[in-house]
C-alpha positions, 0 to 999 in steps of 0.5 A: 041613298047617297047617290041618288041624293047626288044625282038629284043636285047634279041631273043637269050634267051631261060627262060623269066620271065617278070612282065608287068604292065598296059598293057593288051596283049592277048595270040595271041599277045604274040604268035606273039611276041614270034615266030617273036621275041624269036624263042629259047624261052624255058620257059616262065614266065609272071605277067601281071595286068591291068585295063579295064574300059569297063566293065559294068556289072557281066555279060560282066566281065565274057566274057571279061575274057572268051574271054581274057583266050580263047586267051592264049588255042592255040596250041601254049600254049598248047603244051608248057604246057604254062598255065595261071591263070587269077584272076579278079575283077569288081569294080565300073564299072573297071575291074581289071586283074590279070595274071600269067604263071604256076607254078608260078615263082615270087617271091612275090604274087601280092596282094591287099586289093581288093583280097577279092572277085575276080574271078579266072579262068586257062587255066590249066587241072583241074586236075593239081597242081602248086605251089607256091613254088618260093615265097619267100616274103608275106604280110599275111592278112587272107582275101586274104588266107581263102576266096580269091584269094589264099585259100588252097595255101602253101608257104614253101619257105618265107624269108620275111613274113609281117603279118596282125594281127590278124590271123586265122586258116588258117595260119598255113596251108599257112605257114606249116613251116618257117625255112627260115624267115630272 
């Protein structure tokens, strides 16, 4: 596995932040990997997105998530506050996963055109608070912010901001300020 050969050269380091793509990895194989290989290990930041195919209804998309999130609720997590917010979508029978550590610590929100509807779900008690603060790069379209996966987000922080006009009302609530734009 080319992870583990990875972790192997690295089992010194003690902050990861890894984005991994089209790989799909319960919180028990990361667990696994982390103690075997990355006994130091501090802080730990991961992107991770894939798709599952398996997928046949609404129904079965929600306890495939409940089960995929329920791997990442071990001791193990929750006593690193190592907590991950998981977003999903079900489209034509493929069931897209989105997921990230919190507080978010990427520098770019991972988005697409299909935002618009997704389902999104913490391991994080619910009455915590993580932002976004690290973004530094946003592609603003009002979908993804007024009505999907990052409704009521703030970003303080962007350098580099796209935008998909026209906007609405929820702009200026996303962005509260944009001193830092290039």
């Amino acid at each position: 596995r080319e992870l583990t050969n990875l972790f192997t050269l690295v089992s010194h380091v003690k902050h990861l932040k890894i984005e991994v793509f089209n790989l799909r990895l319960h919180g028990r194989d990361w667990e696994k990997m982390i103690c075997q290989y990355l006994p130091q290990l501090e802080t730990f930041a991961l992107s991770m997105s894939t798709t599952v195919s398996e997928t046949a209804n609404e129904q079965d998309h929600k306890k495939l998530i409940d089960a995929y999130l329920q791997s990442y609720t071990s001791s193990f997590w929750l006593d690193r506050k190592w907590f991950v917010r998981c977003h999903s979508r079900m489209s034509h029978r493929a069931l897209s996963i989105r997921l990230h550590t919190l507080p978010y610590e990427f520098d770019a929100i991972p988005s697409s055109e299909d935002d618009y509807g997704c389902r999104t779900t913490s391991t994080a008690p619910s009455d915590a608070f993580f932002g976004y603060d690290t973004v530094r790069s946003v592609n603003y379209r009002s979908s993804v912010f007024a009505d999907g996966v990052y409704s009521g987000v703030q970003l303080k922080n962007v350098e580099v901001l796209t935008i998909s006009l026209p906007t609405d009302q929820h702009f200026f609530t996303v962005f509260p300020r944009l001193d830092d734009l290039f």
